[in-house]
N, C-alpha and C positions, 0 to 999 in steps of 0.2 A: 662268064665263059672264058675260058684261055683260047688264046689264038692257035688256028691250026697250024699253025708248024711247031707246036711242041709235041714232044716225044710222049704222048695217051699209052704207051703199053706195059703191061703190068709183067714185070718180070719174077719171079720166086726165086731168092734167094737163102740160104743158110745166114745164119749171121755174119761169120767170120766172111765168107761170101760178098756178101751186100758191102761188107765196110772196105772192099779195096776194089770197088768202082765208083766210087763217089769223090768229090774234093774234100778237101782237110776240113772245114768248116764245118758241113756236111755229115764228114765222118765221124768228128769228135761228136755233134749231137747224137746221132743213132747210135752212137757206141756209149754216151751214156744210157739213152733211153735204155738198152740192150742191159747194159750193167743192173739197172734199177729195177729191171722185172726179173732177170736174175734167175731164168729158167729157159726151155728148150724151146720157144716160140719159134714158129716160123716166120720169115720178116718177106715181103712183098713192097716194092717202091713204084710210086707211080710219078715221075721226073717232071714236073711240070715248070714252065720258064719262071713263074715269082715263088714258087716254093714246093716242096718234094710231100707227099703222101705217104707214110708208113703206114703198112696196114701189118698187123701181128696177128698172128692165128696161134690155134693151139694152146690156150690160154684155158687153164681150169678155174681161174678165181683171183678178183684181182680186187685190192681194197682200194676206200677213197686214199687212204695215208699214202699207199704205192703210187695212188695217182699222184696227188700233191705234189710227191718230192719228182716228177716228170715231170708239173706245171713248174716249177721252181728250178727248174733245170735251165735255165735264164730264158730272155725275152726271144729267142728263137721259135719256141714255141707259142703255136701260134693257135692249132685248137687242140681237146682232146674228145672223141665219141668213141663211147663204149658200142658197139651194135651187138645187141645180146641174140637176136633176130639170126646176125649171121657169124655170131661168135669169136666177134676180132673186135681189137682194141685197134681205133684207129689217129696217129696223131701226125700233123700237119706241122712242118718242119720249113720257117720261113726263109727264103735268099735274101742277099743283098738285093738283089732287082727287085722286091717286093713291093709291088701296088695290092693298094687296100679296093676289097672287094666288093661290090654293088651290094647295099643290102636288100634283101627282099624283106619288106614291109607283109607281115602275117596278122591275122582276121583277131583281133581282140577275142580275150576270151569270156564268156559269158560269165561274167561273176557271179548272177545272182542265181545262176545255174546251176553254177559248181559250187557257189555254197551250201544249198538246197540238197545236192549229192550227198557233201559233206556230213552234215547236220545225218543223213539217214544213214551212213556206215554208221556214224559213228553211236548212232540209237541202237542198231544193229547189233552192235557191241557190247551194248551196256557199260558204255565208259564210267566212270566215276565222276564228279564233279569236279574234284581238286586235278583229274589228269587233263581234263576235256580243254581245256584252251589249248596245251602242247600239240596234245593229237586233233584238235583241228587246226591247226595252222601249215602241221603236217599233211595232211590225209589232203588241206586244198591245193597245196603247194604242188601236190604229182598230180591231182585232176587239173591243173593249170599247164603241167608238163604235155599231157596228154589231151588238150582240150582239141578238137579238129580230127583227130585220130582215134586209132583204137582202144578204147577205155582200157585203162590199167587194171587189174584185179590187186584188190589188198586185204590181206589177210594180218589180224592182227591176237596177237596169243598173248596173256598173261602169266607168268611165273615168276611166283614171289615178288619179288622189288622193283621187277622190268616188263615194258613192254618188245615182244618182240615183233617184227614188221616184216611180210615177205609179200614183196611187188612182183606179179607176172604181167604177162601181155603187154610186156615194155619193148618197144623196137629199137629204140635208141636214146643214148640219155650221154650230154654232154656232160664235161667236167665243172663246168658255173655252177648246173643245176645242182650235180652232187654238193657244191659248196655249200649251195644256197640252203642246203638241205641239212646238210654239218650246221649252220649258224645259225637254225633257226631257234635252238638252245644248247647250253654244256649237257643239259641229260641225252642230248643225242650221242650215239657213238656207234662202233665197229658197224661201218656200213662196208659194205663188200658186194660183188657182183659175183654170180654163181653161173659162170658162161656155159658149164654142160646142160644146168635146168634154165637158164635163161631168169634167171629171178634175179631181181636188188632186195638185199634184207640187209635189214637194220637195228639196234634196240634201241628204248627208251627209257632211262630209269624214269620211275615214277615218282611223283612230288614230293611224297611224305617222305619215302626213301633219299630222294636227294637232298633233302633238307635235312635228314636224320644224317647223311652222308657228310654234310659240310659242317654243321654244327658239331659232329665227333672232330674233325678234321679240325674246327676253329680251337675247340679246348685242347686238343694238343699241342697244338703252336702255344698257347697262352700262355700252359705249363711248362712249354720250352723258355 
């Protein structure tokens, strides 16, 4: 908790707004964040003594790569949460005064639970054999997001060479996770968050296609 004599109240500003009551520090991050989504958001700050809250509204769709290059926006940044729940992107913007903040220790997640889960989408589906490692390491990784809370819905669609992915009943999803979720192979990719329908959807190329993918990819270099 922050101490009560900091300033808790949520002001709405315009962008151009918000950046000429803040300090230069301050200013320079939310005017890049501002720059890097690069649309008509509405920005909200909530002033606290070790670091400032942006919260961004009005947001139709925002990719992990848009996130990224906001986590890379140097080490001021300090979180990022998507809340798809209440449709704002929200990212936490550290001061100089910054103390690090108590962690709250959460309930383990039942692994043999949620692989068990796992295991029956993915029966459900009729995954293939040569996909089925990918997409469970996938499908446990968001029941592991979601363990304690309200189960995620996952839908998952086949066409041609990819799988595509579309998560509902997601309330909040950090920037780690989404990372975590990029690394979990190269056939991952265009993952996006769809803040009007509240979904995270993703695709997957598929094994044979990505190996068909790289192996065309290698003979060309050869021949170069």
């Amino acid at each position: 908790m922050e101490p009560n004599t900091i300033s808790n109240i949520l002001v709405p500003y315009t962008n151009k707004d918000l950046l000429q009551k803040l300090d230069t520090d301050s200013k320079n991050v939310v005017q890049s964040v501002v720059k890097t989504l690069n649309n008509n958001s509405v920005v909200s700050v909530n002033d606290l003594n070790s670091r400032m809250v942006c919260i961004f509204k009005q947001i139709n769709n925002i990719t992990f790569a848009k996130l990224k290059e906001i986590y890379l926006l140097g080490d001021k940044i300090l979180k990022i949460n998507v809340k798809l729940l209440n449709k704002s992107l929200v990212v936490e913007i550290k001061k100089d005064v910054y103390k690090r903040q108590v962690t709250i220790k959460h309930t383990r997640p039942n692994m043999v639970l949620i692989e068990k889960c796992t295991e029956k989408i993915l029966k459900s589906n009729g995954i293939e054999k040569s996909d089925y490692r990918i997409c469970y390491e996938i499908v446990k990784l968001i029941f592991k997001w979601t363990w304690g809370k309200l189960a995620a819905n996952i839908k998952m669609e086949v066409s041609g060479g990819e799988y595509t992915f579309t998560v509902s009943n997601l309330r909040v999803v950090d920037y780690n996770q989404l990372s975590a979720l990029d690394k979990v192979h190269d056939a991952v990719h265009s993952i996006q968050i769809n803040f009007k329908r509240s979904l995270l959807t993703f695709k997957v190329t598929r094994t044979k296609e990505y190996i068909n993918q790289h192996e065309s990819k290698k003979r060309r270099t050869d021949e170069w």
